[in-house]
BATOR-928588 format. One record per residue (C-alpha): residue number from 1; x, y, z. Coordinates in steps of 0.1 Angstrom, whole numbers, plus 2048, in hexadecimal, padded with zeros to 3 digits. Layout:
BATOR-928588
NODE | NUM | X | Y | Z
...
This chain:
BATOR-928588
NODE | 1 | C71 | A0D | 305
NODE | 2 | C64 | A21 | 322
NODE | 3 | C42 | A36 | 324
NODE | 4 | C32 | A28 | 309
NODE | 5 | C4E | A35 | 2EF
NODE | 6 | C5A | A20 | 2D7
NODE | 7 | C80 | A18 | 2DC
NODE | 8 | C9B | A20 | 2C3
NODE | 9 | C96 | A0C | 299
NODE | 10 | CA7 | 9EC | 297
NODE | 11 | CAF | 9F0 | 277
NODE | 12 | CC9 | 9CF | 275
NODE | 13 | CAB | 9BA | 280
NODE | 14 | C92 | 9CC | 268
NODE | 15 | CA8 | 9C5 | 249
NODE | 16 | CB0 | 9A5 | 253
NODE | 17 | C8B | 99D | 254
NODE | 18 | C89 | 9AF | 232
NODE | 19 | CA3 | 999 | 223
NODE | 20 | C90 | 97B | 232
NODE | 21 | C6E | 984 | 222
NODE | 22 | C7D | 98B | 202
NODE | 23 | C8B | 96A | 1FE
NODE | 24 | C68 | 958 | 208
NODE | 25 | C59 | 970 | 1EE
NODE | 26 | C74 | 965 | 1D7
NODE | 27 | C6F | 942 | 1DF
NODE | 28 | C47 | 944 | 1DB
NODE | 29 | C44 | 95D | 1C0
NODE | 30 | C5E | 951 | 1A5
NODE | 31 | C48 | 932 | 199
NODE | 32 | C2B | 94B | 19A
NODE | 33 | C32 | 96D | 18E
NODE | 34 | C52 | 969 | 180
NODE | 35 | C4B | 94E | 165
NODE | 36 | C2D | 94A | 153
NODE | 37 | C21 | 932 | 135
NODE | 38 | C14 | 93E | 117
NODE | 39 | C0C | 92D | 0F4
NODE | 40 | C1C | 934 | 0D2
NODE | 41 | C0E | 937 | 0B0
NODE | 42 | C16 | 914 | 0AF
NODE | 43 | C03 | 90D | 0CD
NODE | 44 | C22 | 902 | 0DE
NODE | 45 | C28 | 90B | 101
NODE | 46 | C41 | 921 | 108
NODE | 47 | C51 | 934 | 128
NODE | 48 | C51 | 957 | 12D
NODE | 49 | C62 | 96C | 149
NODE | 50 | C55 | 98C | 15E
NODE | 51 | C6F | 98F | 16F
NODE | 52 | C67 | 9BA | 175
NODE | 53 | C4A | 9B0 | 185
NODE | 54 | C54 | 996 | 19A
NODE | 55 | C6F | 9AB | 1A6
NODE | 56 | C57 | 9C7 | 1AC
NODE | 57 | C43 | 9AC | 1C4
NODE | 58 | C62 | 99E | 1D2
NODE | 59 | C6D | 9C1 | 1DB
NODE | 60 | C46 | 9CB | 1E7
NODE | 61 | C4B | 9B1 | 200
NODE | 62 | C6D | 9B8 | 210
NODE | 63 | C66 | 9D9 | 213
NODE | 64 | C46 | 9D4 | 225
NODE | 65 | C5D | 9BF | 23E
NODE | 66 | C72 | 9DE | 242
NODE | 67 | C5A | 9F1 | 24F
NODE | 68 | C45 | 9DB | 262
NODE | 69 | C66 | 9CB | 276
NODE | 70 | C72 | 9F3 | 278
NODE | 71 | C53 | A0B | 27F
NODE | 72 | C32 | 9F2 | 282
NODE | 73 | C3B | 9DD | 29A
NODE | 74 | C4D | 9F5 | 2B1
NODE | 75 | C2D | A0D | 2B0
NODE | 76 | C17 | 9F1 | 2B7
NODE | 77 | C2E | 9E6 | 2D5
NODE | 78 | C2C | A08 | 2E3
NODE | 79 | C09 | A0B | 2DD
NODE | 80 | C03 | 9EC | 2F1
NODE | 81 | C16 | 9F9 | 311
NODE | 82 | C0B | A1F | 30F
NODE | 83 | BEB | A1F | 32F
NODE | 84 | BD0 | A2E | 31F
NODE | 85 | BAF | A33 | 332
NODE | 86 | B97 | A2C | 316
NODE | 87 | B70 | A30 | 313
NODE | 88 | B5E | A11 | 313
NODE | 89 | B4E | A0A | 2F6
NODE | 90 | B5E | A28 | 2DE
NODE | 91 | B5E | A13 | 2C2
NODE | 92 | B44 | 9FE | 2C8
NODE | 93 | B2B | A1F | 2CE
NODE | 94 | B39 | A2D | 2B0
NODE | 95 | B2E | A11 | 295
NODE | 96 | B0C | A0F | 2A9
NODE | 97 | B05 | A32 | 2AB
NODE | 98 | B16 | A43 | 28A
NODE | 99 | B24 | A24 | 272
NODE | 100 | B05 | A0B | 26D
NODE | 101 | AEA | A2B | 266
NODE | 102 | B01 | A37 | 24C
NODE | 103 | B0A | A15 | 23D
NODE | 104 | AE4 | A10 | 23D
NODE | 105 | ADE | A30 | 22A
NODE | 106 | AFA | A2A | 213
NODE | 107 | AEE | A08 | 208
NODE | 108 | ACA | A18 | 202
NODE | 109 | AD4 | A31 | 1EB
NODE | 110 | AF3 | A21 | 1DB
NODE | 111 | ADD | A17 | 1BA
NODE | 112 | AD2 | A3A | 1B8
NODE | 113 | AFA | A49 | 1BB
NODE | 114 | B02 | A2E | 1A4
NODE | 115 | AE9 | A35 | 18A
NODE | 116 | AF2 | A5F | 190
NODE | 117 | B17 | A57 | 18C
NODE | 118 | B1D | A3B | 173
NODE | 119 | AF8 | A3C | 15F
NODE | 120 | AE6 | A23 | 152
NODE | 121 | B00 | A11 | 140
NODE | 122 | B1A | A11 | 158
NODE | 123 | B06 | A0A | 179
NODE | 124 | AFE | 9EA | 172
NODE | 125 | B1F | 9DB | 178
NODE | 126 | B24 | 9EF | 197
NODE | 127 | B02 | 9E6 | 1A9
NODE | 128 | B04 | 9BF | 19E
NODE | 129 | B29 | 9B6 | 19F
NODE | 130 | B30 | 9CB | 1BF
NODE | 131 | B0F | 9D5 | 1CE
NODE | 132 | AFE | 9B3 | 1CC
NODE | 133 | B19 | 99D | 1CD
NODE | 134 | B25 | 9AF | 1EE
NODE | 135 | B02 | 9AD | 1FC
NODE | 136 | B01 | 986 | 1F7
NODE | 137 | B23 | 981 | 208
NODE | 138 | B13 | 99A | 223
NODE | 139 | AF8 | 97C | 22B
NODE | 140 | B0C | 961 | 226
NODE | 141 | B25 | 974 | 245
NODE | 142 | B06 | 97A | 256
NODE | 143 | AFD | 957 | 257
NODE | 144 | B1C | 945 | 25D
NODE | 145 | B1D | 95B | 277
NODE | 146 | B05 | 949 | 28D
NODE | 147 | B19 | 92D | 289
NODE | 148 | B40 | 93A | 28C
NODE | 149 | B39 | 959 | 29D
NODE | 150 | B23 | 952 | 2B2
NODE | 151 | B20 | 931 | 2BB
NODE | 152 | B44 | 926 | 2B9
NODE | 153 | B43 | 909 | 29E
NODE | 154 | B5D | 90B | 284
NODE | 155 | B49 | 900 | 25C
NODE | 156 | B5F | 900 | 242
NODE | 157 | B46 | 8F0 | 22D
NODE | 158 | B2A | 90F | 233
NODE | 159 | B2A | 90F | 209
NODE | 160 | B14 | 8EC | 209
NODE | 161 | AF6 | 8FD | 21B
NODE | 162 | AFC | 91B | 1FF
NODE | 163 | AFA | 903 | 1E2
NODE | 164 | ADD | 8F1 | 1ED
NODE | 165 | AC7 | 913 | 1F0
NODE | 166 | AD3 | 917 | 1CB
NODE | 167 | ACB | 8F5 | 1BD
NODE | 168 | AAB | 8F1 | 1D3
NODE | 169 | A98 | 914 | 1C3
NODE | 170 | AAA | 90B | 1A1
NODE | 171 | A9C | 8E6 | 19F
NODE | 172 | A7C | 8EF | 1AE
NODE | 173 | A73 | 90E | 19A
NODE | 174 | A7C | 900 | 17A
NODE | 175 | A69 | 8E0 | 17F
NODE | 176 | A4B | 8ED | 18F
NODE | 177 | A49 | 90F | 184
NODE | 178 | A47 | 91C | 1A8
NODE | 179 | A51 | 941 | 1B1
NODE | 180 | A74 | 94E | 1BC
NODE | 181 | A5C | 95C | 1DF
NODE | 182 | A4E | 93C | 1E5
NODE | 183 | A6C | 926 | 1E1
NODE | 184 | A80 | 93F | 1F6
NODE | 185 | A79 | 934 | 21B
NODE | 186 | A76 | 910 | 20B
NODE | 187 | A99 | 911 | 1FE
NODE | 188 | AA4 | 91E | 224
NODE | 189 | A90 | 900 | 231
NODE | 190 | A9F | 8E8 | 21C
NODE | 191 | AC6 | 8F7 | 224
NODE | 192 | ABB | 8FB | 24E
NODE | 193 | AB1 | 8D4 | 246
NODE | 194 | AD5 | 8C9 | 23D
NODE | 195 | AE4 | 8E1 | 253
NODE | 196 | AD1 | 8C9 | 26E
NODE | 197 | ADB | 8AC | 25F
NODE | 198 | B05 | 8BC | 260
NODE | 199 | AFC | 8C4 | 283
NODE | 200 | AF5 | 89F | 28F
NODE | 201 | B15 | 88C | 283
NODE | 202 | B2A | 8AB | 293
NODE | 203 | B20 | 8B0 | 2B7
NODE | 204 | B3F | 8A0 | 2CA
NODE | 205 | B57 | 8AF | 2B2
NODE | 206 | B67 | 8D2 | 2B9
NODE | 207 | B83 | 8E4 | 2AA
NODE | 208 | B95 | 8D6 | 28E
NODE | 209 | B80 | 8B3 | 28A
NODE | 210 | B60 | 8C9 | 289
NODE | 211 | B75 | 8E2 | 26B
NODE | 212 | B7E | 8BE | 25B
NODE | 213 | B5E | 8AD | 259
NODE | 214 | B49 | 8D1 | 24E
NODE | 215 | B60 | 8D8 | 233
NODE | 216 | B5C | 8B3 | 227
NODE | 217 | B37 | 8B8 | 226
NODE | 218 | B3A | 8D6 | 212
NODE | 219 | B4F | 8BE | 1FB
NODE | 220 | B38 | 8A3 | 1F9
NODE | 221 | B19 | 8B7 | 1EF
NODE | 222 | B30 | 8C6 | 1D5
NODE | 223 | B37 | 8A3 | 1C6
NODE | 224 | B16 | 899 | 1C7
NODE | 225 | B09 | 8B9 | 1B1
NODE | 226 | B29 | 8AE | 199
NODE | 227 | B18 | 887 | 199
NODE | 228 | AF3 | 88A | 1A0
NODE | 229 | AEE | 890 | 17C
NODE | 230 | ACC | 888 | 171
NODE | 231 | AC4 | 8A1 | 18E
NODE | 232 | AE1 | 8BD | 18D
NODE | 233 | AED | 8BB | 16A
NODE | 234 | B10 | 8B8 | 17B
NODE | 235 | B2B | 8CD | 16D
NODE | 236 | B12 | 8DA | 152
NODE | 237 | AFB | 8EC | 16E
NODE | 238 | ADA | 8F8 | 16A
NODE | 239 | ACD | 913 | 155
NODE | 240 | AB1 | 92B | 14A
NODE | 241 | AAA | 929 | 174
NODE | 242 | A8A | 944 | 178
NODE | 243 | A93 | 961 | 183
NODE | 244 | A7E | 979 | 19F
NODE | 245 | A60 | 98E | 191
NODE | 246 | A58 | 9B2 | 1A1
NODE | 247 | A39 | 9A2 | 1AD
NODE | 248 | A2B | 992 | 194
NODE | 249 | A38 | 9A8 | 173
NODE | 250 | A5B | 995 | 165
NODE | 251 | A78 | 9AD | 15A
NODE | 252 | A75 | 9AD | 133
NODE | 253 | A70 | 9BC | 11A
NODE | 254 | A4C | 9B1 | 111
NODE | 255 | A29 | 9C2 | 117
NODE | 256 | A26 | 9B6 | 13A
NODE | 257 | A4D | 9BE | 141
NODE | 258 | A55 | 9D1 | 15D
NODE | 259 | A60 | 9F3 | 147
NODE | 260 | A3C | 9F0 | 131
NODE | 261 | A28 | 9E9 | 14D
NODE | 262 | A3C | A0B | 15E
NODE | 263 | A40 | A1D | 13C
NODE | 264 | A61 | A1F | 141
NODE | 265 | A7E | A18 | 125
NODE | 266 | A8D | 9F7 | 124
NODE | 267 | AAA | 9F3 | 132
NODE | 268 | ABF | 9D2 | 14C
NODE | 269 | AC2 | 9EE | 166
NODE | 270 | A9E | 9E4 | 176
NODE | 271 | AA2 | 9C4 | 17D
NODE | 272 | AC3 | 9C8 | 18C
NODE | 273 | AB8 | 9E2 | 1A2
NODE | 274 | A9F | 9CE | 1AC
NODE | 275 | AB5 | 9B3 | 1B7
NODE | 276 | ACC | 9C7 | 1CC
NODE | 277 | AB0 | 9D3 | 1DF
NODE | 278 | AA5 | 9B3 | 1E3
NODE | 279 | AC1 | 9A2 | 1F0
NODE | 280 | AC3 | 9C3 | 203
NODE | 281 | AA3 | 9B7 | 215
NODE | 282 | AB0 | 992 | 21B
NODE | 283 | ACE | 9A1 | 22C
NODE | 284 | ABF | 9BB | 243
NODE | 285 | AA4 | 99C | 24A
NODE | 286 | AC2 | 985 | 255
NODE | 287 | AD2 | 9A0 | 26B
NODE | 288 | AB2 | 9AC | 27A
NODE | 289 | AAB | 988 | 285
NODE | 290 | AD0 | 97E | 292
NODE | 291 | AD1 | 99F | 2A9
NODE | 292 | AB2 | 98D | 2B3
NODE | 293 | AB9 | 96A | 2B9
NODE | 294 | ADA | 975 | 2CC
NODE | 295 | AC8 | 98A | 2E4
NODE | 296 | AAE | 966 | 2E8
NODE | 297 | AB6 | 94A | 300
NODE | 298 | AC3 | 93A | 2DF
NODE | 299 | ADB | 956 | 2DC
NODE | 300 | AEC | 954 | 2FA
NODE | 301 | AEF | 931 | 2FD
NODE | 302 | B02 | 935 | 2D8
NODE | 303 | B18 | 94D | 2EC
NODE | 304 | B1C | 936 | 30B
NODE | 305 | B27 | 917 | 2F2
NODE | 306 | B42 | 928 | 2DF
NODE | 307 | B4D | 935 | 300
NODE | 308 | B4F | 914 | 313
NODE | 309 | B3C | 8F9 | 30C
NODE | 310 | B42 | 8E6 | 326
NODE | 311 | B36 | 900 | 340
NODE | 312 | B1A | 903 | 328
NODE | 313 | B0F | 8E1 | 32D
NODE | 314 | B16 | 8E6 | 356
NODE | 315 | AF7 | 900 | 354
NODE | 316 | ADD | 8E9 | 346
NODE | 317 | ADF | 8F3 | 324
NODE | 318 | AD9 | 8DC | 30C
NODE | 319 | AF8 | 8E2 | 2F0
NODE | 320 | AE9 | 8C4 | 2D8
NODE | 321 | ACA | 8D9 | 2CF
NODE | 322 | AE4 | 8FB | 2D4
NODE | 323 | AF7 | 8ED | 2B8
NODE | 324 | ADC | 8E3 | 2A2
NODE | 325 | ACB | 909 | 2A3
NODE | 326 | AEC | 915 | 29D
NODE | 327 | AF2 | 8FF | 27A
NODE | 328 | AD2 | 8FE | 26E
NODE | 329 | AC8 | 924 | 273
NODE | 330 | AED | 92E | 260
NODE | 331 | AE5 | 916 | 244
NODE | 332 | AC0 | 926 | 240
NODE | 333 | AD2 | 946 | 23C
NODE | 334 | AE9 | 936 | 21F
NODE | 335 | AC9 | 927 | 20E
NODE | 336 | ABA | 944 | 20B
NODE | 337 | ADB | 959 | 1FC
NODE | 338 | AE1 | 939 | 1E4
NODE | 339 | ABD | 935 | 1D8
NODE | 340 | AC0 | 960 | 1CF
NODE | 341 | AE0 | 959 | 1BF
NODE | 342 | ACD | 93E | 1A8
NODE | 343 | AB3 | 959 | 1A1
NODE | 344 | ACC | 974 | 19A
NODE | 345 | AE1 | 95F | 185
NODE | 346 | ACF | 94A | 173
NODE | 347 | AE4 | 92C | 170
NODE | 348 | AF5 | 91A | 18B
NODE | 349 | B0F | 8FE | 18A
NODE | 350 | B25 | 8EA | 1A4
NODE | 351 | B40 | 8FF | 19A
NODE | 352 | B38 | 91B | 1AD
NODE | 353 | B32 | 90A | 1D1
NODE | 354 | B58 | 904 | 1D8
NODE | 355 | B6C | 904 | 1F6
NODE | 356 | B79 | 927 | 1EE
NODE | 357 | B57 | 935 | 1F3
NODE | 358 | B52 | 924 | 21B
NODE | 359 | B74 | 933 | 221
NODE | 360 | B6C | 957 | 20E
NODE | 361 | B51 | 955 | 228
NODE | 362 | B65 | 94A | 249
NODE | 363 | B7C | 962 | 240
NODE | 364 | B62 | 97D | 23F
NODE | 365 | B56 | 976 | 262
NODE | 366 | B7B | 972 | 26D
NODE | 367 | B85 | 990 | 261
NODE | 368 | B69 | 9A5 | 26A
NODE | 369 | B68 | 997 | 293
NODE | 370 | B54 | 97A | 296
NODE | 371 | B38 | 981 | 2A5
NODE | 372 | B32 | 9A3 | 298
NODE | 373 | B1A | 9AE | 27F
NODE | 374 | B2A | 9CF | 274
NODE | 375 | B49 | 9BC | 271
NODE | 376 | B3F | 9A2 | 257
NODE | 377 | B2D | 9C0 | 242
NODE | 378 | B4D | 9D2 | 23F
NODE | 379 | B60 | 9B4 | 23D
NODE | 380 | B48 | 9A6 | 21C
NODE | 381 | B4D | 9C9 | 20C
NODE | 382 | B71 | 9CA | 211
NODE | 383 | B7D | 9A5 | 204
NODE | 384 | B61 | 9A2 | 1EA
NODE | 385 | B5E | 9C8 | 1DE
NODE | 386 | B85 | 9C5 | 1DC
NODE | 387 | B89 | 9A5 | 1C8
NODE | 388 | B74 | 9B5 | 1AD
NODE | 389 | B83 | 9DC | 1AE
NODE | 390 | BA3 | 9C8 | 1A5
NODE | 391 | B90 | 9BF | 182
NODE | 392 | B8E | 9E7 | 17E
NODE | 393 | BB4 | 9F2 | 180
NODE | 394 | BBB | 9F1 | 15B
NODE | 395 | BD3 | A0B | 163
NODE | 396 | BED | 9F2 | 171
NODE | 397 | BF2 | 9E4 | 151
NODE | 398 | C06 | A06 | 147
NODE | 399 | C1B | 9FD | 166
NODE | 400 | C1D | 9D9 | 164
NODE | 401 | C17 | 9D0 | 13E
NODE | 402 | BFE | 9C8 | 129
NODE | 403 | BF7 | 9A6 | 132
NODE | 404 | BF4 | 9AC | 156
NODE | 405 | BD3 | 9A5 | 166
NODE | 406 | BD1 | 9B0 | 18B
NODE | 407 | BB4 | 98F | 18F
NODE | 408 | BCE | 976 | 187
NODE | 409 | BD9 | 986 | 1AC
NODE | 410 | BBE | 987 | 1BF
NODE | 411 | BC4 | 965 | 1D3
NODE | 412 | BE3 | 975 | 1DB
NODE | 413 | BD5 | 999 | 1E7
NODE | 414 | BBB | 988 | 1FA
NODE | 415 | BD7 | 96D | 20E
NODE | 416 | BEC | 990 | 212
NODE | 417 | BCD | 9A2 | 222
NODE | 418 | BC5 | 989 | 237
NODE | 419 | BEC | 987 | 249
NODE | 420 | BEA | 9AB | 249
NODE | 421 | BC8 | 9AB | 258
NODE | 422 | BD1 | 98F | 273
NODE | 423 | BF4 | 9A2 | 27D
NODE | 424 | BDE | 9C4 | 27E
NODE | 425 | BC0 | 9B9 | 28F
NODE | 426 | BC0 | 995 | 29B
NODE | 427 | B9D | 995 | 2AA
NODE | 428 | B8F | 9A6 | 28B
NODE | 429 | B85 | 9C7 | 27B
NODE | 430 | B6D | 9CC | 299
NODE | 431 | B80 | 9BB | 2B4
NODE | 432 | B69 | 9C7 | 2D3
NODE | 433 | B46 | 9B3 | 2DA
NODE | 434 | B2A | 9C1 | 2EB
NODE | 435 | B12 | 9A4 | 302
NODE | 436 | AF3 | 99F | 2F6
NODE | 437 | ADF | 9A2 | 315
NODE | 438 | AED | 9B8 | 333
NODE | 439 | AE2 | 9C5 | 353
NODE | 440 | AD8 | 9EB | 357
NODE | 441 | AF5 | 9F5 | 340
NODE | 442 | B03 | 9EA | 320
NODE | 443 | B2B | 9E4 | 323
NODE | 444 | B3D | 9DF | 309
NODE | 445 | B56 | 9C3 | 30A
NODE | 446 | B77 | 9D0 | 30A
NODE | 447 | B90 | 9BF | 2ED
NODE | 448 | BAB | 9B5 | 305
NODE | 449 | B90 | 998 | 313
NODE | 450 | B82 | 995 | 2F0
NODE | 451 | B99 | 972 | 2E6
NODE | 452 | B9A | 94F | 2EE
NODE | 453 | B8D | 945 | 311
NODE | 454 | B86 | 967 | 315
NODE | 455 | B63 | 96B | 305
């Protein structure tokens, strides 16, 4: 390889890795794909084969092989050598400057294009299953942000502080009738309060021990919704939680509903609209005040503990009360996203605050560069508003079969997104990092010093 031009295809070493990945796939897949149990008329269990489609996976994956081992890497190799005199801060003044003010916009009107494209009818899956949904994985990444992204703690067990915004405005609104807007910072209180109490038993630990002992607090607040019964319900969960009135007028269909009061037809679409602009407001709330803190004494002594936190305690700073701000203002974030997903939903239940949601939400701030706030927004769109365009292609069962459902996959997609993503972009979607305070000029940070021990 000379000048930055990749050298000739190694196409021996390519198929061999082809061959290699195919039998993995093989290995992996058979159990997975290729069998599958189904019951009789008898109700006896009996084993069926799809062996097409597992061959079609199997094959996906070798072939992917080929061409990574034959033209990816090479390009990437000759990429990394070729001496380009960049301008600092291209991408980084792009999302500033062009990206986030159209993101903005598109968020604002997307009810409207979705009510101009799909109607009524057909809106209301598309503003609530993708819009909203997105929107509250967009907080939750904003918050565990603070903590992962920003101030270098690795919680696997961000989920707990979730749960307990949820059960805190669902106990407290059912038994004393109070309102979603008053129990809102309350339920953020209450989650900052445990996130405090996490943040004691945890500042020695670093690294894995700190990963281990977060993720068992997410577990134990999980076990103890499951056996608190008299309190939780356990497994049952809680229904009939209130839901948020448009100040004061509730979304139904009586005298004082929302469409009478408005003389407007009845129809679901209201108060979902409602609710995405809503959570809309919560999320541009938590940004605004991150971009904020970071830019505070608080901030940069976040940014000086993930760095080094031993040279952060060589300036004076104190990293006990560091640490502390760091948990308990993420988990207020995730109280106030879990007690508006007991509002929107209605009914809550252990169930739902699993590990897979605290890593859904590391990986989120992984993948989009931790750190950066454009990045978890596109990373929340792309991982959740993927998982749920798989439920939409239908068409794949002409390919596949009538009993395929591309869901079942999801798990998969989403493990093969994430190798892809890490091989692609190791540091992220948005890999460079701008400082929060600087002198005169702003520089951006270029990507090459953007990894481990190298800010």
């Amino acid at each position: 390889m000379a000048d930055g031009k990749p050298a000739g295809v190694n196409y021996v070493k390519a198929l061999r890795d082809a061959i290699f990945a195919a039998c993995v796939a093989f290995a992996i897949l058979l159990p997975m794909v290729g069998f599958r149990t189904v019951q009789d008329m008898s109700n006896a269990l009996i084993l069926e084969t799809r062996f097409p489609l597992f061959a079609i996976f199997v094959g996906l994956f070798a072939v992917t092989a080929f061409l990574n081992t034959a033209f990816f890497v090479p390009w990437r190799e000759a990429r990394a050598r070729q001496v380009k005199v960049r301008e600092s801060g291209k991408i980084s003044h792009f999302l500033s400057k062009y990206f986030a003010p159209f993101a903005l916009g598109f968020v604002l009107v997307y009810p409207a294009l979705a009510l101009w494209i799909t109607g009524a009818g057909g809106s209301l899956k598309w503003i609530d299953n993708f819009g909203i949904q997105i929107l509250i994985y967009v907080m939750l990444g904003f918050g565990l942000n603070i903590v992962v992204g920003l101030a270098g703690l690795l919680d696997l067990g961000y989920v707990a502080f979730y749960a307990v915004g949820a059960y805190s405005y669902a106990l407290l609104a059912k038994t004393f009738g109070f309102s979603f807007y008053a129990l809102l910072p309350l339920a953020g209180i209450l989650a900052a309060f445990w996130g405090v109490l996490l943040g004691f038993p945890v500042l020695r630990l670093r690294g894995d021990y700190l990963a281990i002992v977060t993720l068992a607090f997410g577990e134990i607040i999980r076990l103890v919704l499951i056996n608190w019964i008299p309190v939780t319900n356990g497994y049952a969960g809680i229904s009939g939680v209130p839901r948020p009135s448009f100040f004061g007028i509730p979304f139904n269909a009586n005298e004082d509903g929302f469409a009478a009061t408005f003389g407007l037809p009845p129809s679901p679409i209201y108060r979902t609209i409602f609710l995405y602009y809503l959570i809309l407001a919560l999320v541009l709330l938590t940004a605004f005040v991150t971009m904020r803190l970071r830019r505070l004494p608080i901030g940069r002594a976040w940014e000086a503990l993930r760095e080094d936190e031993i040279a952060c305690r060589s300036l004076g700073i104190d990293t006990t009360k560091t640490k502390l701000t760091a948990f308990a203002i993420g988990a207020m974030f995730a109280g106030f996203a879990g007690s508006f997903f007991a509002a929107r939903q209605g009914f809550i239940s252990p169930e739902t605050f699993t590990f897979m949601e605290s890593a859904t939400i590391v990986a989120i701030v992984v993948l989009g560069g931790m750190g950066s706030q454009i990045g978890v927004a596109i990373a929340a769109a792309v991982m959740v508003g993927g998982m749920e365009l798989l439920r939409e292609l239908d068409f794949l069962k002409e390919i596949f079969g009538r009993d395929f459902d591309p869901a079942q996959y999801r798990m998969l997609l989403f493990g093969f997104a994430m190798v892809v993503i890490m091989i692609w972009k190791p540091r992220g979607l948005v890999s460079t990092r701008e400082p929060s305070v600087f002198l005169k000029e702003r520089k951006t940070i270029s990507r090459d010093l953007v990894k481990e021990g190298h800010g």
